[in-house]
C-alpha positions in Angstrom: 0.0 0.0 0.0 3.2 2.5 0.6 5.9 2.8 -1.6 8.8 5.0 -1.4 9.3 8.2 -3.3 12.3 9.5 -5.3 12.1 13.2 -4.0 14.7 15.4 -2.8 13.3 14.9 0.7 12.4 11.5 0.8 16.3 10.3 -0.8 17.6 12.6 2.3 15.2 10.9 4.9 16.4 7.3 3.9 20.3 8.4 3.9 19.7 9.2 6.9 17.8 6.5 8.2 20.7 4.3 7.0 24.0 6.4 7.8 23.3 7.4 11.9 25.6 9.7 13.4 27.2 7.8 16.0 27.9 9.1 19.5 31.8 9.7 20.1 31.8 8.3 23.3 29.6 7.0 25.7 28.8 10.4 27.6 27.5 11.9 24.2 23.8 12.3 23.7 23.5 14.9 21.2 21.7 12.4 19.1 19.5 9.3 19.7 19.9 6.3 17.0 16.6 4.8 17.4 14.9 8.1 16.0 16.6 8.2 13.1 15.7 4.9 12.0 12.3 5.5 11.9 12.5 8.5 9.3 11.6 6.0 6.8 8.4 6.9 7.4 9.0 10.8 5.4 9.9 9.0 2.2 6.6 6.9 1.7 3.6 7.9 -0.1 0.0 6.1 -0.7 -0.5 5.1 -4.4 -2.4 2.1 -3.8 -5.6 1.8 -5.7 -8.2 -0.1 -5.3 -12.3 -1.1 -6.3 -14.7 -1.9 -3.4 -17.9 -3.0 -4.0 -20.6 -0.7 -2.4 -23.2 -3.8 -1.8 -20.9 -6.5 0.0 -17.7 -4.2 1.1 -15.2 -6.6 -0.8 -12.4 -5.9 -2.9 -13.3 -6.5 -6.6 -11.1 -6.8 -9.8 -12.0 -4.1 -12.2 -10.2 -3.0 -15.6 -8.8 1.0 -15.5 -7.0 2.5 -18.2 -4.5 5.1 -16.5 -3.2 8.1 -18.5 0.1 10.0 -17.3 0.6 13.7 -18.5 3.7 15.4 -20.0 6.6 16.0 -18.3 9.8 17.3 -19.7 11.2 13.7 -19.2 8.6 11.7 -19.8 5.9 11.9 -22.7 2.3 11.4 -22.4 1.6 7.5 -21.6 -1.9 5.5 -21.3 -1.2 1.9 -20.0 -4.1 -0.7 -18.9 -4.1 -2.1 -15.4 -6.3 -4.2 -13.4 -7.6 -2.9 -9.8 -5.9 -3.5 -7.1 -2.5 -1.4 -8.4 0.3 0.5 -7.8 -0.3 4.2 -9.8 3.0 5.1 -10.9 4.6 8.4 -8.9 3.2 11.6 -9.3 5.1 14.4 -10.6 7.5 15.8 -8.4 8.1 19.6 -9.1 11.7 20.4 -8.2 
């Protein structure tokens, strides 16, 4: 259901999540490891779609036909997928 971005921010959250700044000795306690390993939590984002039916409350399969816009990387792209998905990431302005 979460998947991790590829934003400025989110790159800089998982660096740090994975590279700690370690006390010099055992008196310091200017930081404290066990919150930086939960910054993971900045670089994730929802894009998890999927079709509930209104009568019974269940997950159902339906067919969606997704359509991405222009980007100045990336041209226009419509691609068929089937429900539940992953959307692909939303444009990140920068």
């Amino acid at each position: 259901m979460q998947t991790f971005s590829t934003g400025n921010s989110a790159v800089a959250a998982l660096l740090i999540t994975m590279y700690p700044r370690f006390p010099r000795d055992p008196n310091d306690n200017r930081c404290h490891l066990q919150a930086f390993r939960h910054l993971y939590v900045i670089a994730t984002e929802s894009r998890m779609l999927q079709t509930i039916d209104v009568d019974t409350g269940l997950t159902v399969y339906a067919p969606l036909q997704i359509t991405t816009s222009e980007t100045q990387h990336y041209a226009e792209t419509s691609f068929c997928e089937i429900t539940p998905c992953i959307l692909p990431e939303r444009a990140i302005a920068m």
